[in-house]
C-alpha atoms as one frame of an Amber mdcrd trajectory, in Angstrom:
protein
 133.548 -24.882 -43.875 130.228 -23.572 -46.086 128.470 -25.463 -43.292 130.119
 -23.792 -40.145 129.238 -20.060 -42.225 125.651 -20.792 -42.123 125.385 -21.544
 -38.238 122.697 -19.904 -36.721 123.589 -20.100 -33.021 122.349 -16.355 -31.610
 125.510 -16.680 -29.191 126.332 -12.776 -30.234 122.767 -11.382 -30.122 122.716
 -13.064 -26.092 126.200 -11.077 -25.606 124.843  -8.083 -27.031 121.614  -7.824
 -24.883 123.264  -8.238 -21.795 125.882  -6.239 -22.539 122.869  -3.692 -23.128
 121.230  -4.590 -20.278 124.455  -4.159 -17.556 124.855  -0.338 -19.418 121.035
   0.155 -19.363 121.347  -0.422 -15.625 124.652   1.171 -14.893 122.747   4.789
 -17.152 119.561   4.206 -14.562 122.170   3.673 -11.175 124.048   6.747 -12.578
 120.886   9.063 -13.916 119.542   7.795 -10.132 122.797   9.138  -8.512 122.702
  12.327 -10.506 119.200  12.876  -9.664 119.342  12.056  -5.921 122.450  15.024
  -6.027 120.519  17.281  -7.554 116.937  17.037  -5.103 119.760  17.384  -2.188
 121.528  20.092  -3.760 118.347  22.087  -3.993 117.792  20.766  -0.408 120.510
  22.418   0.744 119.971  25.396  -1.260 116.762  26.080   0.112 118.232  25.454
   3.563 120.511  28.070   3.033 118.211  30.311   1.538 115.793  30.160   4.411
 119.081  30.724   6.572 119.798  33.901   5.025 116.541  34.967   4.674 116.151
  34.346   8.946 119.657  36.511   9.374 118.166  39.347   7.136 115.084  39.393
   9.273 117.256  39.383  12.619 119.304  42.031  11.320 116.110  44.202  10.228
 114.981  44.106  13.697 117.934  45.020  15.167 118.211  47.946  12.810 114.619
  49.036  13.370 115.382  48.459  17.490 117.861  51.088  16.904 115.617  53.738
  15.778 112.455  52.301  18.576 113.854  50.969  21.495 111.571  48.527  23.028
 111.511  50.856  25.645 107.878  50.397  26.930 105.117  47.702  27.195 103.341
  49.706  24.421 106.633  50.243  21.987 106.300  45.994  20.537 103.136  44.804
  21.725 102.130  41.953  23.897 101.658  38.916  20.780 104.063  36.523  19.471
 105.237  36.757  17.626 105.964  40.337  17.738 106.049  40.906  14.078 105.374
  38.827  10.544 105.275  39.457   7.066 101.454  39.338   7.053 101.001  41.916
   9.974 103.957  44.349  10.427 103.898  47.525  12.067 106.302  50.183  10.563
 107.274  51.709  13.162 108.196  48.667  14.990 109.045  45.503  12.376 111.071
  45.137   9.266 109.690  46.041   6.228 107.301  42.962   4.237 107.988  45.480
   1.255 111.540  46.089   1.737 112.536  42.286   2.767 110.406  40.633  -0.584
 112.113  42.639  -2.936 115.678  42.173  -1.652 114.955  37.855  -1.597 113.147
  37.683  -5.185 114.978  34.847  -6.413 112.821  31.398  -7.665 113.326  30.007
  -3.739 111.439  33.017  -2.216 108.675  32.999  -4.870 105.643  30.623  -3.057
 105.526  29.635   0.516 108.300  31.574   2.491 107.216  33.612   5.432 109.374
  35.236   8.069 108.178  36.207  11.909 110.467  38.192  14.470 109.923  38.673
  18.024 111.206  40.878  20.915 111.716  39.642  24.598 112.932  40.430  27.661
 116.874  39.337  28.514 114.856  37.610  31.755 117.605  34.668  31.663 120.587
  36.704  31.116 122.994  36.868  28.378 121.724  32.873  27.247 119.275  31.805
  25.382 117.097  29.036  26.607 113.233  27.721  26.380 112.389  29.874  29.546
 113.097  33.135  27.209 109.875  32.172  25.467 107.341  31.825  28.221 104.227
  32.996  28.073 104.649  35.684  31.095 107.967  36.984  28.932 107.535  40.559
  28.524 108.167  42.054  24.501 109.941  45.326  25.920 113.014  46.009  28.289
 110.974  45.382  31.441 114.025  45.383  33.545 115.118  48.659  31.744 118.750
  47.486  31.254 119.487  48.087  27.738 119.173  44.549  26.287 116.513  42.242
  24.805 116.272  39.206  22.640 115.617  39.000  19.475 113.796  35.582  17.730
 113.948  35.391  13.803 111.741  32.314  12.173 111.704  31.737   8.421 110.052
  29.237   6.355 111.310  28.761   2.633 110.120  25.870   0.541 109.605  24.123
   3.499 113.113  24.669   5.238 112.282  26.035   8.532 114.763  27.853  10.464
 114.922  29.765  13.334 117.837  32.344  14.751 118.216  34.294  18.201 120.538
  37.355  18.980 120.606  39.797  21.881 120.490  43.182  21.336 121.337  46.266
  23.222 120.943  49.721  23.225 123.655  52.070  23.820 122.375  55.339  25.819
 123.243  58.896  23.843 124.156  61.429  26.559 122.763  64.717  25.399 124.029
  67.640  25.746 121.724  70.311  27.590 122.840  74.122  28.642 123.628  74.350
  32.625 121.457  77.340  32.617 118.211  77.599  35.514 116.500  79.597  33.090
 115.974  79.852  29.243 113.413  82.125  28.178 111.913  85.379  26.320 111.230
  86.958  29.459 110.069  86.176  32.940 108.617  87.563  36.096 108.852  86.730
  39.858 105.102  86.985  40.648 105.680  87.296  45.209 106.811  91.268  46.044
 108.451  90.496  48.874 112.467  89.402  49.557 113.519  85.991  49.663 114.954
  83.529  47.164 113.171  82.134  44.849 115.486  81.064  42.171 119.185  79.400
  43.310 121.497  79.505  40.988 124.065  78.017  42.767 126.064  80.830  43.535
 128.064  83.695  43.296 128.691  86.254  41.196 130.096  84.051  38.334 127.817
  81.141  38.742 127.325  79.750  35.097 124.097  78.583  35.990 122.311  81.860
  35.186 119.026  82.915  34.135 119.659  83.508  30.411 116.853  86.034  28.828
 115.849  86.460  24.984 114.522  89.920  25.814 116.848  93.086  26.392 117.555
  93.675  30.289 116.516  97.482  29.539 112.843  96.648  29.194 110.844  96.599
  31.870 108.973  94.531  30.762 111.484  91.870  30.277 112.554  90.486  33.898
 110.433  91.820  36.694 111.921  90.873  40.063 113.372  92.700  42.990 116.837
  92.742  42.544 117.734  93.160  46.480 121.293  92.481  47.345 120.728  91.946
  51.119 117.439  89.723  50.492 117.153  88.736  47.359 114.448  86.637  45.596
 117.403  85.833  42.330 120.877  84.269  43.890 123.008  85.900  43.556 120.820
  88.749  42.216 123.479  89.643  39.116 123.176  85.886  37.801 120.816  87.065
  34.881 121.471  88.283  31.422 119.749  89.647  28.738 120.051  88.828  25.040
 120.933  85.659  25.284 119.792  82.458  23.132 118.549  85.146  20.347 116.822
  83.143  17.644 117.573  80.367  19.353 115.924  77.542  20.981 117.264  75.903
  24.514 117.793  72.781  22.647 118.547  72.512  18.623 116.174  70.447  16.669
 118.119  66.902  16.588 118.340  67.062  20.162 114.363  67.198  20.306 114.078
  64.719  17.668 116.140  62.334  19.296 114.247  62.756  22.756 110.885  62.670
  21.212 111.803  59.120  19.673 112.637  58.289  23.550 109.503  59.620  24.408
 107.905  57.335  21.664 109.704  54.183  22.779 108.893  54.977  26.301 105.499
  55.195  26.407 105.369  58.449  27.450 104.554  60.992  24.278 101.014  62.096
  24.990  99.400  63.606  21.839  95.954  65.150  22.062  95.279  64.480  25.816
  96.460  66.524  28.956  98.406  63.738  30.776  97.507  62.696  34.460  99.887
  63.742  37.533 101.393  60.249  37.534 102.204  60.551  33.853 104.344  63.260
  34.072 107.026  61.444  35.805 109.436  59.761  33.369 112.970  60.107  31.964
 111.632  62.204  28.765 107.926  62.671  28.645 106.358  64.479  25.663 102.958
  66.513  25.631 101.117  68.162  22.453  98.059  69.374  22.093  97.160  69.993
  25.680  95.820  73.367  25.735  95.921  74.087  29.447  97.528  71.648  31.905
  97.215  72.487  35.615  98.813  70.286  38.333  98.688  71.829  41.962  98.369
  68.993  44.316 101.197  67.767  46.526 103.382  65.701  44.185 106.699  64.126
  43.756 108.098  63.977  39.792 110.458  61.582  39.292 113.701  61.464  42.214
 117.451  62.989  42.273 118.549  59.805  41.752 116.350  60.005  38.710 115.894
  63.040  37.195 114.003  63.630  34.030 112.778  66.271  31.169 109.593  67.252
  30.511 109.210  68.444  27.185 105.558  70.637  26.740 105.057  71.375  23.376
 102.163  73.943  23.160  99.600  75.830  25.781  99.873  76.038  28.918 101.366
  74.640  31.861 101.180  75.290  35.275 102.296  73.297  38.207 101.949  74.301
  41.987 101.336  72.684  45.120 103.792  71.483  47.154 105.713  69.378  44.900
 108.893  68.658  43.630 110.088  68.255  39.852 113.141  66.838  39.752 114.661
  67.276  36.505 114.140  69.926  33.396 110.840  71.675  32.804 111.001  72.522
  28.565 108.142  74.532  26.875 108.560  74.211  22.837 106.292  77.309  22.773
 105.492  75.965  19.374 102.737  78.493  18.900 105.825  80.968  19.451 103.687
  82.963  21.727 104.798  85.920  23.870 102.695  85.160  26.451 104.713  85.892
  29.681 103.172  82.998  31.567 103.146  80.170  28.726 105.122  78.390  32.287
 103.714  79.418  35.762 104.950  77.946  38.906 102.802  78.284  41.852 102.578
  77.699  45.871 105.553  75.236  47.196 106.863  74.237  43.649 110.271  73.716
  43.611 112.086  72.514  40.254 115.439  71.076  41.067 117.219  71.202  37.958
 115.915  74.187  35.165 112.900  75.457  33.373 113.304  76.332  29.838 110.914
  78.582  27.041 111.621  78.587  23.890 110.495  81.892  21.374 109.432  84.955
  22.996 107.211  82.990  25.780 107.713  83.763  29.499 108.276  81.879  32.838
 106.433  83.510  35.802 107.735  82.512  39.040 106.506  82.486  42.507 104.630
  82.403  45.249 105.857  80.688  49.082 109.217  79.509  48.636 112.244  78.263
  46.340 110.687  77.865  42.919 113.880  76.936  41.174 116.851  75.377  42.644
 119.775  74.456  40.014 120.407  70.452  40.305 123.684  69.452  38.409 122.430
  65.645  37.800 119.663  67.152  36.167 121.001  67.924  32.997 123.691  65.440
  33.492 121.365  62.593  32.846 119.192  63.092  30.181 120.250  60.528  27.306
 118.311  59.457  24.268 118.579  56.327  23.064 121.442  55.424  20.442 122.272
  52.540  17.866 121.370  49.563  18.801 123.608  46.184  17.660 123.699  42.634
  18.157 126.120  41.499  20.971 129.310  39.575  20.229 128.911  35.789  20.983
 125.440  36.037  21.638 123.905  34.800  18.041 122.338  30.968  17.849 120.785
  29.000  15.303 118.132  27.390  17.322 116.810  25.441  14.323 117.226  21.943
  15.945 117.038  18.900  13.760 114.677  20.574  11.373
């Protein structure tokens, strides 16, 4: 028995080491487990944070869309992408500024980059590789409301890349059914014949609406003939009218200059050219003294627009047609009674508006002004824009 006690074997020592060794390996397989969930949880987490990251930035340029409708080959460019969080245009892209400090968590600190870009609906209402071709125009070429919108984001690595269409809902403005809106105004030829139809009769509520009192001389200088006369019908005028005033309140000119923006067609500092003044709203400051008096047609009566002068002069003649609304902002608020002059053949088919104490002088060969209903039926600014329903992909691939 004393000899059995002293046995020296190691039997218990071998269990005990590979005992140690099986939990040794089962701690590695486990720790290895544990750490394999963890670099795929932060896989995914980046994923998804480069996801939200590319919706943010789509829904960024939809908002900004609806405040600058790609409404012209000038509003977004001609790169692609359109816009990026190293080159960003205010007026057109999201905010780099406004988009770092609302993703500022540890996955947005190095390395992620977004990139939007506008194009054309040129395959319809689905997305597909031809969307991005080269020729694809960045603006609503085809004018009907709607264009794509790409979203890329990179975020530790995770790349990911979203697509929406967007469209613009048109704002119909409201605009006074009125020929005339002015301080004052003059008919320039002495002899009878019409030169302003009102469309007409005694009532018609398409009058010529003065700032000035009727009682002044000065204020509407016409011959009011009843057999021949050069105003029809000759009582369709009033005095007093739009007193303090102007034809159109200030949100309604905000709202058309932003068209004018998005369309290409705001013209600061330079006298447009004839061609340029045709346009649904066209916008012109800081032309001191524009003439046009050759034979022109401005825009059609199945397309009527405004024209929206904001200071000097303007004169147009020939024998042309405007078809659409003639507006002097008279933003100098002169009383000048030929800030507007129309000349030779001119006819307006629509209405000619003056805002302040400025006049409208009228004349010389035939009808000068000739009310046109669709011309101030038509004239819409551009509204919200939103993402259509069903339209929104991740086009990410296997990325």
């Amino acid at each position: 028995m004393r000899r059995a006690l002293k046995a020296e074997t190691g039997s218990a020592i071998v269990i005990a080491m590979v005992l140690m060794t099986m939990m040794f390996a089962v701690g590695l397989a486990a720790y290895a487990f544990v750490d394999n969930q963890q670099v795929e949880s932060m896989r995914e987490r980046h994923r998804e944070s480069s996801f939200n990251f590319a919706e943010a930035v789509l829904n960024s340029q939809s908002f900004v869309l609806s405040r600058r409708w790609a409404g012209s080959q000038n509003s977004y460019g001609t790169t692609t992408p359109t816009c990026s969080n190293a080159s960003a245009p205010a007026v057109m892209c999201p905010s780099p500024a406004e988009l770092t400090a609302a993703f500022a968590s540890t996955d947005y600190a190095t390395g992620a980059t977004w990139t939007s870009t506008v194009y054309d609906d040129v395959g319809g209402p689905f997305y597909d590789a031809a969307v991005e071709a080269v020729s694809t125009p960045h603006w609503d070429m085809n004018d009907n409301g709607t264009v794509w919108i790409k979203a890329e984001t990179v975020v530790r690595g995770r790349l990911r890349r979203l697509v929406a269409l967007v469209q613009v809902q048109p704002y119909q403005e409201e605009i006074p059914k009125q020929v005339i809106i002015a301080g004052q105004f003059e008919l320039t030829p002495n002899g009878n014949g019409v030169y302003i139809k009102t469309n007409p009769d005694e009532t018609s509520e398409h009058r010529v609406l003065l700032r000035c009192d009727l009682g002044d001389p000065t204020c509407s200088e016409f011959t009011p003939d009843k057999k021949n006369p050069q105003l029809d019908p000759p009582g369709a005028i009033d005095g007093l009218s739009f007193v303090g005033e102007d034809a159109l309140p200030d949100d309604v000119k905000d709202r058309l200059k932003e068209r004018a923006i998005a369309d290409g067609t705001l013209y600061s500092g330079v006298c447009p050219t004839e061609e340029q003044l045709t346009g649904k709203v066209v916008w012109v400051e800081g032309c001191a003294d524009g003439r046009y008096t050759s034979n022109y047609e401005w825009n059609s009566s199945a397309a009527p627009g405004i024209l929206i002068w904001a200071d000097g002069f303007l004169e147009l003649g020939g024998r042309s047609t405007f078809w659409g609304i003639v507006y002097h902002l008279n933003n100098e608020d002169s009383s000048d009674d030929e800030l507007l002059r129309l000349r030779g053949g001119l006819t307006i088919k629509g209405g000619a508006f003056v805002d302040g104490p400025g006049g409208i002088d009228v004349g010389s060969n035939r009808v000068n002004l000739d009310y046109f209903n669709d011309a101030f039926t038509s004239i819409t600014s551009y509204g919200s824009a939103s993402i259509v329903q069903n339209s929104w992909r991740d086009i990410t691939g296997g990325e």
